[in-house]
N, C-alpha and C positions, 0 to 999 in steps of 0.2 A: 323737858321734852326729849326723846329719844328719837336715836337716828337712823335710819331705816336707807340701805343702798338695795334695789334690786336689779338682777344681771343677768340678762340671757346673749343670745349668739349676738344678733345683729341689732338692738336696741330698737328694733322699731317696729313693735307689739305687744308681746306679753309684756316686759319689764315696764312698758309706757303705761299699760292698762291698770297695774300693779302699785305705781307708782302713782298714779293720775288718783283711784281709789282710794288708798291709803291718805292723801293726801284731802282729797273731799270728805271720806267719810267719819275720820278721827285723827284730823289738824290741829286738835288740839291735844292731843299727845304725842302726835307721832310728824316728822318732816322726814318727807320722802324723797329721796333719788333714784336717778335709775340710770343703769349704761349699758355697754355689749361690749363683748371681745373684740368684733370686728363691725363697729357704725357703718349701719349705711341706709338711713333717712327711715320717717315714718309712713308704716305701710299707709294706704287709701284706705283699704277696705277697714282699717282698723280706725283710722280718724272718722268717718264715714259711720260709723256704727254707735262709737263710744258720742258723736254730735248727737244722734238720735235720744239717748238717754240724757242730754246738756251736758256732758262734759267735752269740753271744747282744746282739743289737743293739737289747734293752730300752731301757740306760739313752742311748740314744744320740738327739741329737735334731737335727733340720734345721739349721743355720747358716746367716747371711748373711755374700757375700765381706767387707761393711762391718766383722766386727767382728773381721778379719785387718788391716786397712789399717793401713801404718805397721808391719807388723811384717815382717821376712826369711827368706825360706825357701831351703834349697839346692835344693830342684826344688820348682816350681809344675807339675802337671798337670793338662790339661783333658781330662775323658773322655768330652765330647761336642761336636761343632761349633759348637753354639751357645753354648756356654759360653768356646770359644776366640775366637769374634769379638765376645763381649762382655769378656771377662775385664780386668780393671783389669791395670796393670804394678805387682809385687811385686819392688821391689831387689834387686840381689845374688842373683839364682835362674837356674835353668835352667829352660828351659821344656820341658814335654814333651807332645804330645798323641799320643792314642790313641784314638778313637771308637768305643764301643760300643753296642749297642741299648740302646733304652730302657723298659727293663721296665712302665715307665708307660703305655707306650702299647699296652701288648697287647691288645687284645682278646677276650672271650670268657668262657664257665665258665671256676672255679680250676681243673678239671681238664684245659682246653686250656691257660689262660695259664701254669702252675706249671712245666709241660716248658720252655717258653721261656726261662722267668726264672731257671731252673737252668744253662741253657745260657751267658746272659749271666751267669751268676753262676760256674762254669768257666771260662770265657773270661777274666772279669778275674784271677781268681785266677792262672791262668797266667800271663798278663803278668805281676802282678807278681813270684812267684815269679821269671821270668826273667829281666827289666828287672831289678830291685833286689836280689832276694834271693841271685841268682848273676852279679849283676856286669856285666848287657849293656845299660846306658844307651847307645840309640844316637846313636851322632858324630855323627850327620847337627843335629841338635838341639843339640847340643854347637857346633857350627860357626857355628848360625844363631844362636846365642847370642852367638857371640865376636864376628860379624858387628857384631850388634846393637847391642855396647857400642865399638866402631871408630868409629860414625858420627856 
């Protein structure tokens, strides 16, 4: 089984959505993690959306990358900008990034922000369903990997 860490700012969205996915949709190859730079609890509107399709992200709770350090993953993904130019280096991993909206920052009524955060919540699920769960980690990332450990 292969190890799978995903990483955005504040751990309590995208990386959870990513992580929760991954873990439902092909658990049996893949165990998922997920953290932030800087934790700080999971959004509503993101628990809230992801119940609506049955995945249930009660017991689930924010992470700091801190308390990954010293451990190896086969892909570290970062699934926002600012998580990829903060991100620590995690040995022996592939890195992959992907950038999504950030449901944190929607603004408005739940009933403008919920469409949104549904969308960003289809979105990741695609990715990963495609990336992992049917096999299309792209080379491109694979290359910049082999690069990386050459120098």
């Amino acid at each position: 089984m292969k190890s799978v860490l995903f990483i955005c700012t504040h751990n309590s969205a995208r990386s959870q959505m990513a992580e929760a996915f991954l873990n439902k949709l092909c658990g049996d190859k893949y165990e998922a993690k997920s953290a932030g730079v800087t934790p700080t609890g999971i959004n509503p509107n993101v628990a809230k959306v992801m119940a609506e399709i049955e995945v249930d992200l009660s017991t689930q709770r924010s992470k700091s990358i801190m308390e990954f350090q010293g451990k190896t993953f086969d892909y570290v993904v970062t699934v926002c900008d600012s998580a990829r130019e903060k991100c620590p280096f995690f040995p022996g991993e592939i890195e992959l990034h992907k950038s999504f909206q950030d449901p944190t920052a929607f603004d408005g009524s739940e009933e403008e922000v919920l469409p949104k955060v549904r969308a960003v919540r289809d979105e990741i699920k695609s990715w990963v369903e495609y990336t992992f769960c049917k096999g299309n980690i792209p080379e491109g990332d694979l290359i910049e990997f082999l690069r990386r450990q050459m120098r």
